[in-house]
N, C-alpha and C positions, 0 to 999 in steps of 0.2 A: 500376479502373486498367488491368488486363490485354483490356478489353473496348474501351476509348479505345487504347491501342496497337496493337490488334490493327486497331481503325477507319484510323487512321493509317497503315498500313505497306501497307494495301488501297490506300487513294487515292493512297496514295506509288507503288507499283504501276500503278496508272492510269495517272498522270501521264506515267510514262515508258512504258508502255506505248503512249501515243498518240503521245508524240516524238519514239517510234522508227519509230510508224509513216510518221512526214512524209517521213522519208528516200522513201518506196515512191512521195509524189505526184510526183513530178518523172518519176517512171516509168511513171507513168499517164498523164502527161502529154504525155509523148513518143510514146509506144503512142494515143493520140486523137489528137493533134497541137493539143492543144488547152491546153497547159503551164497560161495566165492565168486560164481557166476551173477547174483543177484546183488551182489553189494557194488561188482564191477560193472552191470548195465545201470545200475542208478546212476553211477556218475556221468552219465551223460545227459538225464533228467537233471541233475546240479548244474549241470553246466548255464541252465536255463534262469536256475539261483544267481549264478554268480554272472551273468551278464547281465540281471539287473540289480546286482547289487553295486554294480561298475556305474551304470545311471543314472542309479539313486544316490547315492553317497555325493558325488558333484553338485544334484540339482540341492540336495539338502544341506550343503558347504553354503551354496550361494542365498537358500532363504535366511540361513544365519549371518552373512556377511551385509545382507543389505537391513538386516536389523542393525547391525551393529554400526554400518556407516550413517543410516538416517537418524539413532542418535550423536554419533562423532558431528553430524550436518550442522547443530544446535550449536556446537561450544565457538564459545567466540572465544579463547583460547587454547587452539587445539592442546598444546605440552600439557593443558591441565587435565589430562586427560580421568585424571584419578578424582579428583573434582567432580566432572561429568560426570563418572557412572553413579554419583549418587541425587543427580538432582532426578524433577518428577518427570521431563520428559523423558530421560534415556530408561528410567526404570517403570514406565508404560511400556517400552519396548522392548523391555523385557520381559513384561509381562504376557505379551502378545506373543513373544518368540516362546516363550515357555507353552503358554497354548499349543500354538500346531505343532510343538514337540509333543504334544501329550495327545496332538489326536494322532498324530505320527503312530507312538508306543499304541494308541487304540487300535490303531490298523494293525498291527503284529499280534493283539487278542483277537480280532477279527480273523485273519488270516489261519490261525493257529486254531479258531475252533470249524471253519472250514474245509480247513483239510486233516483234521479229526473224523468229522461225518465221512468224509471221503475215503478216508483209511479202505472200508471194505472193499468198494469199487476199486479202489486201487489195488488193493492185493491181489481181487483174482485177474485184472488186466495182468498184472507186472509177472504174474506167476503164468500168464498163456505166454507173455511174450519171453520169458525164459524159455520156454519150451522151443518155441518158435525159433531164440536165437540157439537152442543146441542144435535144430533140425538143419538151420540153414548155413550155423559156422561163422556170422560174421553181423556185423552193426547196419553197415551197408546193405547187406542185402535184407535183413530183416525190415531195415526202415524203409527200402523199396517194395517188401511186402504187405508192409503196414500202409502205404499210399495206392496200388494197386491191386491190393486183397485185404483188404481192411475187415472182410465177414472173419478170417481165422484167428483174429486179435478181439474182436469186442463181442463174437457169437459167446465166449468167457461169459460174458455179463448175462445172459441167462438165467433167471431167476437171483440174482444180487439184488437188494433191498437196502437203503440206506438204513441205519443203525435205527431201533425205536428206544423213545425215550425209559420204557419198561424194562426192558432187554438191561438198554446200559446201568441203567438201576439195581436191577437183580445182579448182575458183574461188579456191582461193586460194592457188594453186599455179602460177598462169596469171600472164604479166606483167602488173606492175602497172601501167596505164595511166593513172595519176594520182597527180598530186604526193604523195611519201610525208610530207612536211613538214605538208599540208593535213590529213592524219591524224593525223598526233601535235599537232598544231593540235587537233582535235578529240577526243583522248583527253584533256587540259587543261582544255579546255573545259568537256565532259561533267563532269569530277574536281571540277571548283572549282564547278559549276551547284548539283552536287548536293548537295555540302555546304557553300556556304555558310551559307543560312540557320538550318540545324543546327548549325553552328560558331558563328555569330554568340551562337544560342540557350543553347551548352553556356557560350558567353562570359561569359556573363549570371547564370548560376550562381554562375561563379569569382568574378564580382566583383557579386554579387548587390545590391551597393545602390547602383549608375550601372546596371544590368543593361537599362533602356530603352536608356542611351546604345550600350552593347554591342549591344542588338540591331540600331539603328538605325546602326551600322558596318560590316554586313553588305556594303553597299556595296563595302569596299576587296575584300573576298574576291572580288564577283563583278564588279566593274569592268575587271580585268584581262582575265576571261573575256569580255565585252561588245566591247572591241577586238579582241578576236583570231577573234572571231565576223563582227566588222560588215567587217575588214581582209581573213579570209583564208578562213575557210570558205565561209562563203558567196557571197563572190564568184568563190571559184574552184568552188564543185558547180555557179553559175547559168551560169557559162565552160563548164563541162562539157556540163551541159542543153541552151544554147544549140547548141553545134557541134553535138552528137547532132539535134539539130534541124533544120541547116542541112544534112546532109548529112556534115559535116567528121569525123564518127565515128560510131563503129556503138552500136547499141542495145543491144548488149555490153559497152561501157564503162560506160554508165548503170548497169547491172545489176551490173556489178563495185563502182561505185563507193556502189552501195545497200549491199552485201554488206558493203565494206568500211568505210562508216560504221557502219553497226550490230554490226559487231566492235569499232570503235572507240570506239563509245560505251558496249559495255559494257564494255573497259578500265576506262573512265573513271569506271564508277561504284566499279568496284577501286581505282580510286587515289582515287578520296574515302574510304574507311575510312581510306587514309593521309594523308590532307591533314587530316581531321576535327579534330583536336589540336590540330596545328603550328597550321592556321588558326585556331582559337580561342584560342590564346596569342597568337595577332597581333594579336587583334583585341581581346583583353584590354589587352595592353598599349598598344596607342593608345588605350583608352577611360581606362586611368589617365593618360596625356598629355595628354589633353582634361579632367581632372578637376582 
């Protein structure tokens, strides 16, 4: 069990470690002047997200279900099932499930402030290898470049320096040249991304026998987040990208506005240990409304 969690809280780590990195293409993109070129070679970097979030989501199905069956183990009458989840063994077991969900959502702050630091290293690799895939035309051959000439992709790194703690101080100390709305926008975002499906899941417990439907109401938790992503983040960081592109702002705003997404996003995995709950009671209680 401790060897499946410990899998879990890795990938969960990944996931946002690559999330964070996206903030960095828009910066590579501007740095090549090649923004559609850079947004289209990340997704093959996602591709890396989304096969372990295919994984991870399974192995973290099953730590929830076998919380939820070794309390069902106890009731000497299973139908009563409504009974059960409130004596003291099944709600030790949820207490426990509640735990490695919460070191779970740690790992996604973990994650999230590593690939923060990483931000720099990554933008000037992502911006040699844009270069590299205009020179060479294609994915393939680029990635066969990147295996047997690997000096033309990371000689980039070259005087690169992870971020000092002075540095990111004084940046964030500097006017802010982007909407502060669009930021607490995305510390929301981040907060309800992260723990939805983990709230749906802890959902699923509390009312263990609709527990599909519970999981399958995930939805309201992160529907909210979906508008305010499709409305106001991202259209205002591609407003941003744009001007920096046109001239209409300096390559300093981009770089602020990296900085301060990935502050903001690791808020945001802080405020899902706090949403973690409330969300799962919400989502409890519609799935008894639907029942």
């Amino acid at each position: 069990m401790a060897t499946r969690l410990l899998v879990v809280a890795v990938l969960t780590a990944l996931i946002h470690l690559i999330n964070t990195l996206i903030y960095g293409v828009r910066l590579s993109g501007i740095q090549t002047q090649r923004l559609a070129t850079a947004i289209s070679l990340f997704n093959v970097i996602f591709l890396v997200s989304s096969t372990a979030h295919m994984i991870q989501a399974p192995l973290l199905s099953t730590i929830v279900e076998r919380a939820i069956n070794r309390g069902l183990g106890q009731a000497a009458h299973p139908e009563r099932i409504d009974d059960l989840v409130q004596t003291a063994f099944y709600q030790a077991q949820l207490q426990i499930l509640s735990d490695d969900i919460r070191l779970v959502i740690l790992a996604a702050t973990l994650g999230t402030i590593i690939g923060a630091v990483l931000i720099p290293v990554f933008v000037q690799v992502f911006s040699r290898a844009i270069l590299v895939f205009d020179e060479v035309g294609s994915v393939p051959r680029m990635a066969a470049m990147v295996v047997f000439s690997p000096r033309r992709i990371w000689r980039s790194l070259t005087g690169v320096h992870l971020p000092r703690a002075a540095a990111v101080r004084n940046a964030t100390l500097e006017r802010l040249p982007i909407p502060k709305g669009f930021l607490l926008a995305n510390v929301v975002v981040t907060g309800i991304y992260t723990t939805g499906v983990l709230s749906a899941l802890y959902a699923g417990a509390l009312f263990p026998q609709y527990r599909s439907t519970a999981v399958l109401l995930s939805a309201i938790v992160n529907g909210f987040a979906t508008v305010l992503v499709a409305t106001i983040v991202d259209p205002t960081a591609a407003r941003i990208t744009d001007q920096a592109l046109r001239g209409e702002r300096g390559e300093r705003d981009v770089k602020l506005m990296v900085l301060w997404l990935a502050l903001s996003r690791f808020t945001g995995t802080l405020l899902a240990q706090v949403l973690f709950i409330p969300a799962a009671l919400v989502i409890r209680w519609v799935a008894q409304l639907l029942v």
